[in-house]
N, C-alpha and C positions, 0 to 999 in steps of 0.2 A: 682458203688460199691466203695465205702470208701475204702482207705489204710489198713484200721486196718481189713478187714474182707476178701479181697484179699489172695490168699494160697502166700506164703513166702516162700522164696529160705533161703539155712539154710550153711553154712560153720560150718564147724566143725575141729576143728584142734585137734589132742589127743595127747600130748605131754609128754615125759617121765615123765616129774614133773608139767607140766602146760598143762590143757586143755582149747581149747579158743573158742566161739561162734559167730559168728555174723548172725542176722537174719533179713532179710525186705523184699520186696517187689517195686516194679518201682512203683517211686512216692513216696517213704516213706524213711528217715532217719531210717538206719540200725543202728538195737540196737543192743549193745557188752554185751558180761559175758566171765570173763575167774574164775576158780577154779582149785585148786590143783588135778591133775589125780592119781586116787584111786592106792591101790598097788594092793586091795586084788582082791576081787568078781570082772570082769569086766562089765560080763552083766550084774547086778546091776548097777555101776557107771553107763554102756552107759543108762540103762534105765532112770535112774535117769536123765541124763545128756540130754536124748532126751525130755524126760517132762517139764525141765526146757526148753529147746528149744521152745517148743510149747506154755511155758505164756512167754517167752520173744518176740516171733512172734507177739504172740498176734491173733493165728489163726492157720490155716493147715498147716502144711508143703508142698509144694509141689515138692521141690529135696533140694537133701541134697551132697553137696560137702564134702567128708572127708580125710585128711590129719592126719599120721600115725609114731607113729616111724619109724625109719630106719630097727631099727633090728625086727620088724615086719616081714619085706619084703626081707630077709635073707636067706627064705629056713631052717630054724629051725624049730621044731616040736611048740615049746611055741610061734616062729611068727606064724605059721598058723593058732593056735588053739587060740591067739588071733583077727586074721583078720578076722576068720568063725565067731566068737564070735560076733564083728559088725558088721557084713555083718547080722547076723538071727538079731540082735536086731534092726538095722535099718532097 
C-alpha cells in the first residue's frame, strides 16, 4: 500500500492565535499547515480545520493528537464548553 493511501497520524496544535497541523504516515514526509485560530464559531473552525486535515493527509485519518490552550484546561465554564466542543467534533 502506497504512503499517500495509508490512514495518517494527524497533530493538531490549537492555539490562542495560531493553529498548527501536521499530517503523515511511516514512510512518508509529514505535511504542515498552520492558520490563524477562529475567535468566533469553534466547531465550525475545528470542522473546517479537520477537513483541511484530511486533504492535507492525503487520506483517513487514523488518530489524531490535540494540543489546546492553557485556559481551556482551567476548570472555567468557556474552557469546558470549548474542550466538549473538540472532543464531538473530532
Amino acid at each position: 500500500m502506497s504512503a499517500a493511501h495509508r490512514p495518517a497520524d494527524l497533530a493538531l496544535d490549537i492555539g490562542a492565535s495560531v493553529t498548527k497541523l501536521a499530517a503523515g504516515c511511516a514512510g512518508a514526509v509529514p505535511a504542515f499547515d498552520r492558520m490563524a485560530t477562529a475567535a468566533g464559531d469553534r466547531n465550525g473552525f475545528l470542522t473546517e480545520v479537520l477537513a483541511g486535515a484530511r486533504s492535507l493527509a492525503g487520506g483517513p485519518i487514523e488518530r489524531i493528537c490535540c494540543t489546546v490552550p492553557d485556559a481551556w484546561l482551567e476548570g472555567s465554564v468557556a474552557g469546558a464548553r470549548a474542550c466538549e466542543a473538540m472532543r464531538h467534533v473530532t
